[in-house]
Structures are given as C-alpha cells and as structure tokens.
C-alpha positions in Angstrom: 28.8 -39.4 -41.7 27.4 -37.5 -38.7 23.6 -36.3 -38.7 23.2 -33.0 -37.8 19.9 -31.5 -37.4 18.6 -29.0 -39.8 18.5 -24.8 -38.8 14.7 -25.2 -37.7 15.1 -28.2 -35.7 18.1 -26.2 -34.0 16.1 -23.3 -33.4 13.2 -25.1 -31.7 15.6 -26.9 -29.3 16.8 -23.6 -28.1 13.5 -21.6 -28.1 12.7 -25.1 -26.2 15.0 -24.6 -23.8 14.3 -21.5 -22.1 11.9 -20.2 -19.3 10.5 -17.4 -21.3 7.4 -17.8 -23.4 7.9 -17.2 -26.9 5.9 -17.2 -30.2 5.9 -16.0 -33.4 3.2 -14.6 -35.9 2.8 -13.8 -39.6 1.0 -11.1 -41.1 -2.1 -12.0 -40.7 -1.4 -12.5 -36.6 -1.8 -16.2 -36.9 0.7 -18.1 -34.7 3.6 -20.0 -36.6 5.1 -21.0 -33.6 4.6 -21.4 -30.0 7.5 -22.5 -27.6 7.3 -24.8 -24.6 7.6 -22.2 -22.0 4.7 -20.6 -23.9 2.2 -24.1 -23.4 3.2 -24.0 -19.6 2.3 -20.5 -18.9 -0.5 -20.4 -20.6 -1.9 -23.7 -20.2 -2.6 -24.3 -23.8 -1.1 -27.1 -26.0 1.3 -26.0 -29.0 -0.8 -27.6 -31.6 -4.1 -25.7 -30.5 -2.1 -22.3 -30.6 -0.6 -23.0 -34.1 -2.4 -21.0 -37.1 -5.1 -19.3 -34.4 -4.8 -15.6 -33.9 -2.5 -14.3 -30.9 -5.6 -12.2 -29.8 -7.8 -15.5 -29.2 -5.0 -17.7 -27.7 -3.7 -15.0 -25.1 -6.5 -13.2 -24.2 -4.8 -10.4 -22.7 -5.6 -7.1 -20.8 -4.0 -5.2 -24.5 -4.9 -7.0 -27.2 -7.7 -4.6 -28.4 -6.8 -1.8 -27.5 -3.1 -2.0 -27.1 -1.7 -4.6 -28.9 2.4 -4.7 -28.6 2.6 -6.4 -31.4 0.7 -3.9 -33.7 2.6 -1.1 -32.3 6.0 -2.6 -33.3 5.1 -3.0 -36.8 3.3 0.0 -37.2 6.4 2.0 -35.2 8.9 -0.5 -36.6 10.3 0.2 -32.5 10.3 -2.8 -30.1 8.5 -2.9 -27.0 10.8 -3.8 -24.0 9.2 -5.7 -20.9 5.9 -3.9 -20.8 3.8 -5.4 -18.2 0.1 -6.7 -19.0 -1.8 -9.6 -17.7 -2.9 -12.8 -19.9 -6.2 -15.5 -18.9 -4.6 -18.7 -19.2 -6.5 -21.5 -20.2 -8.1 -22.3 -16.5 -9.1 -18.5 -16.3 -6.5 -17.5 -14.1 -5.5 -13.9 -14.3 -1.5 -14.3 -15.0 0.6 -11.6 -14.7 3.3 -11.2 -17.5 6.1 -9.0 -19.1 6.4 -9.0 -22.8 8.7 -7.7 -25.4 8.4 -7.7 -29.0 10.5 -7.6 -32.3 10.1 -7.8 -36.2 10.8 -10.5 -38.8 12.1 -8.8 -41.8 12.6 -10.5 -45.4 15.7 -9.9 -47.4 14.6 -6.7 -48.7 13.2 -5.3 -45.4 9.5 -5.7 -46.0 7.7 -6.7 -42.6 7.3 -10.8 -42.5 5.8 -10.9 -39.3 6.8 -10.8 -35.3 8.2 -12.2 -32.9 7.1 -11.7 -29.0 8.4 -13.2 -25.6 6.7 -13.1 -22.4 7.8 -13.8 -18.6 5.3 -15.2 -16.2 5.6 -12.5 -13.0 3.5 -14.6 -10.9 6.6 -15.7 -8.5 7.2 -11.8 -8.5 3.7 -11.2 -7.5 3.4 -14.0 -5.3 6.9 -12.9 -3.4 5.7 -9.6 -2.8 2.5 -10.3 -0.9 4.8 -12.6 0.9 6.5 -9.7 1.8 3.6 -7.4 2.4 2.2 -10.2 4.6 5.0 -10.0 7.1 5.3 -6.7 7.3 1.3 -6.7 8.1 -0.8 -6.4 11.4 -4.4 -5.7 11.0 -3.7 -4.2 7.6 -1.0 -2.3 9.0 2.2 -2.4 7.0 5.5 -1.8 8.9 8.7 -2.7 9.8 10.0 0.4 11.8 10.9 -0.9 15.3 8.6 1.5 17.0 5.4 0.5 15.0 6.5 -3.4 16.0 6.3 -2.6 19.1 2.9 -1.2 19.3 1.6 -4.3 16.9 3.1 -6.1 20.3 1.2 -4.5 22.7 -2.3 -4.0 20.5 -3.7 -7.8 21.1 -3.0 -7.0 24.9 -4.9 -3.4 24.5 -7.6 -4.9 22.6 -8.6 -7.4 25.1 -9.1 -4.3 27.8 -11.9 -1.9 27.9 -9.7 0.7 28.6 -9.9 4.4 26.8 -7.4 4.6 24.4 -5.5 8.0 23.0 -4.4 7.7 19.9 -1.7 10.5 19.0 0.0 11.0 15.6 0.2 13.5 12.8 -2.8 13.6 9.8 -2.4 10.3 7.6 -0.7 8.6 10.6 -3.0 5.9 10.2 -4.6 6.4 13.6 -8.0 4.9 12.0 -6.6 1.9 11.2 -5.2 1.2 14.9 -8.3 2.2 16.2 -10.3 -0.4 13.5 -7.3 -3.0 14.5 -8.3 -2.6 18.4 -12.1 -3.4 17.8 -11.8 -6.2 15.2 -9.1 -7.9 17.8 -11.9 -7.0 21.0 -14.3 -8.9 22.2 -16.7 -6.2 20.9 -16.0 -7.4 17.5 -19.4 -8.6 16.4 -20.6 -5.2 17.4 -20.3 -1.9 15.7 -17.7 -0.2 15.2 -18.9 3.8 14.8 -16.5 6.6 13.8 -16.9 10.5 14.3 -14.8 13.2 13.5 -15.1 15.7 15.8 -13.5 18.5 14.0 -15.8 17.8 11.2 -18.5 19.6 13.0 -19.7 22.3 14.8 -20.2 22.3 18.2 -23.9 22.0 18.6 -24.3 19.4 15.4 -21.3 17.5 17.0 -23.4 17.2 20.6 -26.5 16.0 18.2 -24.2 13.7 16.5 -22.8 12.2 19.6 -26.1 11.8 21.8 -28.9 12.1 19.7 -32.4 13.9 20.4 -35.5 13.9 21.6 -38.4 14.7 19.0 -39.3 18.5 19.8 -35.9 19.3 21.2 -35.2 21.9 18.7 -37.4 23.6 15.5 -36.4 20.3 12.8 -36.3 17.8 15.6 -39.4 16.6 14.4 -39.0 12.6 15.3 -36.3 11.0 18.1 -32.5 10.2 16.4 -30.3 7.9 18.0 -27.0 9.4 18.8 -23.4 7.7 18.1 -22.8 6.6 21.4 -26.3 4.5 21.1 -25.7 3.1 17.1 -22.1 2.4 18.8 -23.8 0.2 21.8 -22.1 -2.7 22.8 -19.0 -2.2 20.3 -16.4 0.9 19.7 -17.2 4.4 18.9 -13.6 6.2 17.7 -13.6 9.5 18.6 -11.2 11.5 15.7 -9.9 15.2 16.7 -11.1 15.0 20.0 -8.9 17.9 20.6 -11.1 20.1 18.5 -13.9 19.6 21.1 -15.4 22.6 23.1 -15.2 22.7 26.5 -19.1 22.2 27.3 -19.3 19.4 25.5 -15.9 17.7 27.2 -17.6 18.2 30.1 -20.6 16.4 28.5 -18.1 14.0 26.9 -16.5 13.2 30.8 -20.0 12.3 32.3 -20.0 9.8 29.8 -16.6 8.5 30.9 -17.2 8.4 34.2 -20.8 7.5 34.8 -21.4 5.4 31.5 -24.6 7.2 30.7 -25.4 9.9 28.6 -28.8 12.1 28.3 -30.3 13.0 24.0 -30.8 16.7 23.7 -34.5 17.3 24.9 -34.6 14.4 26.8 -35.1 13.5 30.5 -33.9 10.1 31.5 -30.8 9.1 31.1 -29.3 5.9 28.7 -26.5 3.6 29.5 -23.6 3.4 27.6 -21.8 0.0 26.9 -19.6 1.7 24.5 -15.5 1.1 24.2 -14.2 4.9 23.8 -11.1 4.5 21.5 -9.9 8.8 20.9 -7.3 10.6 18.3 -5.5 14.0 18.0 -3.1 14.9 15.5 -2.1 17.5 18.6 -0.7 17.1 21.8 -3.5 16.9 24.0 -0.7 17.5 27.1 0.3 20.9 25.8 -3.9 21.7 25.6 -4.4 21.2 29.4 -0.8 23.1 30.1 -3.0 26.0 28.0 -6.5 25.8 29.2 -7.5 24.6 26.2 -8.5 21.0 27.5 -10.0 19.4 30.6 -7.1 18.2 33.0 -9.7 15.6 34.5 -11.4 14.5 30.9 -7.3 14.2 29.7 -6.5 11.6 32.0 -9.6 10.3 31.3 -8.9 9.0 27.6 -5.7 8.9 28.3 -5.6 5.6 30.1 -3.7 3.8 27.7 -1.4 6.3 24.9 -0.1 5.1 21.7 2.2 7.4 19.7 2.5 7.1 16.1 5.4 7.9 14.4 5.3 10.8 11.5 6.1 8.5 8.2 9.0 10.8 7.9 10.9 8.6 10.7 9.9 5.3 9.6 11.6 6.0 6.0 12.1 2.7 6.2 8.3 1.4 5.5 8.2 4.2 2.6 9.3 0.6 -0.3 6.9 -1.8 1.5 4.0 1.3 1.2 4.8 1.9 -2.4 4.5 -1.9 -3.1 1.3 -1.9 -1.6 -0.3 0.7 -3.2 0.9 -0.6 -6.6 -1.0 -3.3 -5.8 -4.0 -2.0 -4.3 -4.2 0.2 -7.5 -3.6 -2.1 -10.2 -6.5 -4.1 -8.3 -8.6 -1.0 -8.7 -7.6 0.6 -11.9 -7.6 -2.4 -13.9 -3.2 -1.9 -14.4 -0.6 -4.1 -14.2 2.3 -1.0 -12.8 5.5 -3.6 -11.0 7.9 -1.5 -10.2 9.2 2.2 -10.0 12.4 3.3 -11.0 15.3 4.3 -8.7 15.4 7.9 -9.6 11.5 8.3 -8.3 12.3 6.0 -5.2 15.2 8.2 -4.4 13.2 10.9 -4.7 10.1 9.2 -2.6 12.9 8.4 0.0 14.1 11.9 0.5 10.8 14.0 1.2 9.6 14.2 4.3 5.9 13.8 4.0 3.6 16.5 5.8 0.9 14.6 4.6 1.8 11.0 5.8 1.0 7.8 4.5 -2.2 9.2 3.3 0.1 11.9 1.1 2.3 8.8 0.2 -0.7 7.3 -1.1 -2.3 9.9 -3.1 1.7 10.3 -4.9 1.0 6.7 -6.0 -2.5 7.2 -7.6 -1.6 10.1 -9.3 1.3 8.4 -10.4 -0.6 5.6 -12.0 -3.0 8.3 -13.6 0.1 9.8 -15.5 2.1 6.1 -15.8 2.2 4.2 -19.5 5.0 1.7 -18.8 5.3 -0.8 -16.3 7.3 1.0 -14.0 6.4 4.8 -12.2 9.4 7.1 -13.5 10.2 10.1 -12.4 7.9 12.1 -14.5 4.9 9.9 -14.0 5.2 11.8 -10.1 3.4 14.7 -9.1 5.0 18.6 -10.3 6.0 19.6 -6.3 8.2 16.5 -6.4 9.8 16.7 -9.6 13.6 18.5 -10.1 13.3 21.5 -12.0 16.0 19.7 -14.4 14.7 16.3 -15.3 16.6 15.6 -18.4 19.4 15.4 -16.1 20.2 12.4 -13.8 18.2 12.8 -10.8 20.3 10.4 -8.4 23.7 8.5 -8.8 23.9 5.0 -7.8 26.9 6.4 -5.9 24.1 8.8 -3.5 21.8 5.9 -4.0 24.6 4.1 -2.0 24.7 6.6 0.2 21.2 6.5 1.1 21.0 2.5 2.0 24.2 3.3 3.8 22.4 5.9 5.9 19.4 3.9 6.5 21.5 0.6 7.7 23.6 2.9 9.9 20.7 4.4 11.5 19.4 1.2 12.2 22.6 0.0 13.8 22.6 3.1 15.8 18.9 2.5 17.4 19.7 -1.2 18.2 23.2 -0.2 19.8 25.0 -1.5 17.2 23.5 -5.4 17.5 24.3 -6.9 14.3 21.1 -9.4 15.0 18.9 -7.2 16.3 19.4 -4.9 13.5 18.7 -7.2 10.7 15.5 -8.4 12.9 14.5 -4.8 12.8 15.0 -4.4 9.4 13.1 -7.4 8.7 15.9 -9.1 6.9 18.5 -12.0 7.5 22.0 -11.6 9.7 23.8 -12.5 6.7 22.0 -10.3 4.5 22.9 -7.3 6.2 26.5 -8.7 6.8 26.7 -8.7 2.5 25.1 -4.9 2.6 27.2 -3.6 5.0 30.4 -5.3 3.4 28.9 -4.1 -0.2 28.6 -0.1 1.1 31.8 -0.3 3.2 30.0 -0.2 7.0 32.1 -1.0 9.4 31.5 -0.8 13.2 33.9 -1.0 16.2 33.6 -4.5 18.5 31.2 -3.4 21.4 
C-alpha cells in the first residue's frame, strides 16, 4: 500500500514551494509557521522564527504603529499588497509588499492569521537601473532634445565660454548650470548662485560686487561681493533678464574687461569667474524692445541652450514620477511604488505651467494625502482632480490611445526610423515593434 503524506506535510511542500514569504501566527502573535521563501528574505532560520512574536522577527516600518495584521482581525477585512519595508537579519532595509488573511475555527471565532510578503528589491533595484540611464548630472530624461544637450554639455563644460541658459520656471536651468561647473575644470572651486530678480536693483549691485566699508550709512565693514566668493569657479547668474540697465552696463565691464570695482571703492579687482546666465524670457525679443543691452546680449550669449517646457517632453513625465517616489520615500520615511493609471493618465494630460518643479510639488503633496502603496487619483491635488471621481477617470481604451499618440509622435520626429525611434524612446527595436503591433501602428515603407 502507497504512502501518502499527511494534510500538513502537504501543505508545507507547497507553502515550500513558492517565492512569496509566508507565515502564520496565533493569537497571541507568536509564529506557528514560517515558509522557506520567508528564511531567505529575511535572513533568519525557520526554527528561530517559530513561537517568537512577528513584531521581533520582522522588524518592520508598521509593526507598532500599523500592524496589518492587527487591522485584519480587528476589521475582519484583508489587507491587499500594502507596501512597508522589513530589517532582515544583516540590517538591510528590504523593501516588501504584504497581504494578510484570517484563520477562522469551525464556528468562526478568530484562530489566528495568516500573512505573505514579496521581496520588491528587484523592483527597486530595476528602477534605479532605469533612473540611471535616463540620468546626466542628476538630470533625468529621455526626450531627444534634452539628449542632445547632455551630448554637447561635457564639450561646453570644458570651455570658459558664457553660457545662456533659456527655459520656462522649473525648467531645471539650475541643474544644467550645476552640471557645467561640476564637469569644468573649475570644479574644486565654488560654485555661487544669484537670482537676480530676487532683488532690487541697488541690493543686487551690493550683492554682485560687494562694498567698501563707508560706501553707504550701514556699510560699516568691507563685504566681499559674488563675483569675488565665486573666484576661480562659476557664479550662475538666474533672471538676468530682470536686470536694470545701469547695472548691465556694470555687468558688461565685467565681461569684457574681467574686472569689477565694490561700491565705494577705487581700484579695481580681477575677476577669474566662469559666468554661466538664465532667463525664463527671451532675451532676443528684450534687445528687439529696448529692454536689454544688444552688446551685453551677445555677450552671454556665446554659447545658448534651450530647454524644453516639460509639457513637450511628456515623455520624461513616468521616469520624473518614479524619481520623486523615490526621493520622497527617502525623505518621508514611506515606502509609495507605484501610482495608479487613472492619476498617470491624468499626470500625462496636463500641461504643466509650473514645470518639473510643479510636477514635483504634485508628488509630495500626493504622498502627504497617500495611505496605500500606490498614489490614486484622489491622493492628487483638487485643481487636478475630475469634478466626478466616482466615475472612471480613463479607459484602457484612451489609455491606448495615449501610448499610441506618444509612439506616433516619436516616429514622426525621427522620420519614421523604426531604430531611431526606439533609441529615442530609450527602449529596444523589438519592443516597440510589439507596442506598435499591440496599438495597431502601422506606417508606410519610406
């Protein structure tokens, strides 16, 4: 007669078996068992988990104040991949999803629970992958416009060239001119920033050059100006189309001579400064006004980078979000992965006044409001939101119709080149072969 095992030795083979961590507990939270997927992702061995408490074998970012667990048998409702983080028996930090259920005896009285858990790290790991490739100088971008300029900025960096710097608020013009000085040979020097339409005229011409003790009624001891705390390194001129036009003259001596005089002083100082400028407006249009010095244009304007307005690099707007979700679980102590299709959709349709910096602020408020692991539609901020949100916010059918949009805009900009498309896109020829066959794209043989 054939042995056959018994219904516990059956169950562990199975619970054995699979790549999700699982363990159960009794009433009193000890541990009654503890699968193999659970020792590997952890790090701890099955017969040291056995009869401890969850709370002391896990270690995780909710087990005081949150416990999954304790809400399902308290709410008699299962928890459903909620996302926490664990300290595994090295003291890593691992990133996990969990879910939870009951154990009921026959009568329905609350035995105990049962809770699995999937190690994210890959996830995690993936991403930053991602991130990483899409990165220059903690830049993040794919757009084809914004590869270009990552191109040319090593080349531009090596220069001492004035730079311009043109792009809408929360373009991320700081962060190219940061990119320039950290990849020039000015590096080790500082790099000093100055908003110039931060200030009033005459507190922006003290700011810049500094004074001479006795050059005005509080000028009671010499200051060093910008341009001399910038000596040797980069000072990064901001708004410099907010400037007045005595002090653009002031501004071109500078330029052109490399020396620069403090208010109330006589002699004047050298300047071995790079001079790396921004305007969020077109600086051409100024000088077709009157509004700006022709000679002081072409000055600064020796080498130009445009940034594109994040509304035309729609594109970037996933990679951004994924960013932020992990700047701000870094920061606020979270563990947010993902965000649902209905916000994304709606994230992928506004056009963004405000930038990348408005895209940014979107995502911290979101993970103010956010108690799941993924941002949902009313986790964003009111101006956003549908007036109707109990209804269905997008199909998968306009969903469709967005990815279609975005792959045929692509194939448009890079004359319909299958290859160079994808490589713009920073994905693989076959993968957008499969996306275009899956959304029914089509295009005529050049």
């Amino acid at each position: 007669m054939t042995n056959t095992p018994d219904h516990t030795d059956t169950t562990s083979i199975i619970l054995d078996s699979i790549a999700d961590g699982v363990f159960t507990v009794d009433r009193d939270w000890r541990i009654a068992s503890f699968n193999r997927a659970a020792e590997e992702i952890t790090g701890i061995p099955r017969e040291e988990a056995i009869g401890q408490r969850c709370c002391d074998v896990f270690r995780a970012s909710i087990c005081e104040t949150n416990c999954a667990l304790r809400e399902t048998m308290q709410t008699g409702k299962p928890v459903v991949n909620r996302s926490v983080y664990i300290i595994n028996a090295n003291g890593r930090r691992i990133p996990i999803s969990i879910s939870t259920a009951l154990f009921k005896d026959k009568e329905g009285n609350v035995i105990g629970g049962v809770e699995t858990f999937r190690d994210l790290s890959a996830i995690e790991e993936l991403q930053r992958e991602l991130e990483k490739k899409f990165s220059f100088q903690h830049i993040i971008s794919k757009n084809s416009e914004m590869l270009r300029i990552f191109d040319i900025l090593p080349s531009i960096a090596e220069s001492d060239s004035t730079v311009l710097i043109e792009g809408d608020s929360g373009t991320g013009k700081e962060l190219i001119a940061r990119a320039i000085h950290t990849l020039s040979h000015r590096k080790d020097k500082p790099l000093v920033v100055i908003n110039c339409g931060a200030l009033p005229d005459t507190l922006l011409e003290a700011e810049l050059f500094g004074y001479k003790a006795g050059a005005f009624t509080d000028a009671r001891k010499d200051k060093p100006g910008r341009f001399a705390l910038a000596e040797g390194g980069t000072i990064f001129l901001d708004e410099i189309g907010d400037i007045s036009p005595a002090l653009q003259v002031r501004l071109l001596r500078v330029i052109q001579e490399r020396t620069y005089e403090p208010l109330g002083g006589t002699e004047p100082l050298h300047a071995d400064v790079r001079i790396v400028t921004a305007s969020n407006k077109n600086l051409h249009k100024l000088v077709k006004a009157g509004k700006f010095r022709e000679d002081l244009f072409y000055r600064i304007n020796v080498i130009r980078l445009k940034l594109p307005p994040l509304r035309q690099r729609k594109e970037d707007i996933p990679l951004l979000i994924n960013h932020f979700i992990n700047h701000f679980n870094t920061i606020k102590g979270k563990l947010i992965t993902d965000i649902s299709p209905d916000a994304l959709a709606i994230l992928m349709d506004y056009d963004y006044p405000g930038n990348i910096r408005e895209l940014e602020n979107i995502i911290e408020h979101a993970f103010v409001l956010c108690r799941t692991s993924t941002i949902a539609v009313h986790d964003l901020p009111d101006y956003l939101r549908p007036e109707e949100t109990s209804k269905p916010i997008v199909s998968s059918t306009s969903l469709n119709e967005l990815q279609a949009k975005f792959i045929l805009d692509a194939l448009r900009k890079n004359n319909y080149n299958r290859a160079k498309t994808a490589a713009a896109l920073g994905i693989h020829k076959t993968t957008l072969w499969r996306q275009m066959k899956r959304l029914g794209i089509t295009i005529e043989k050049q």
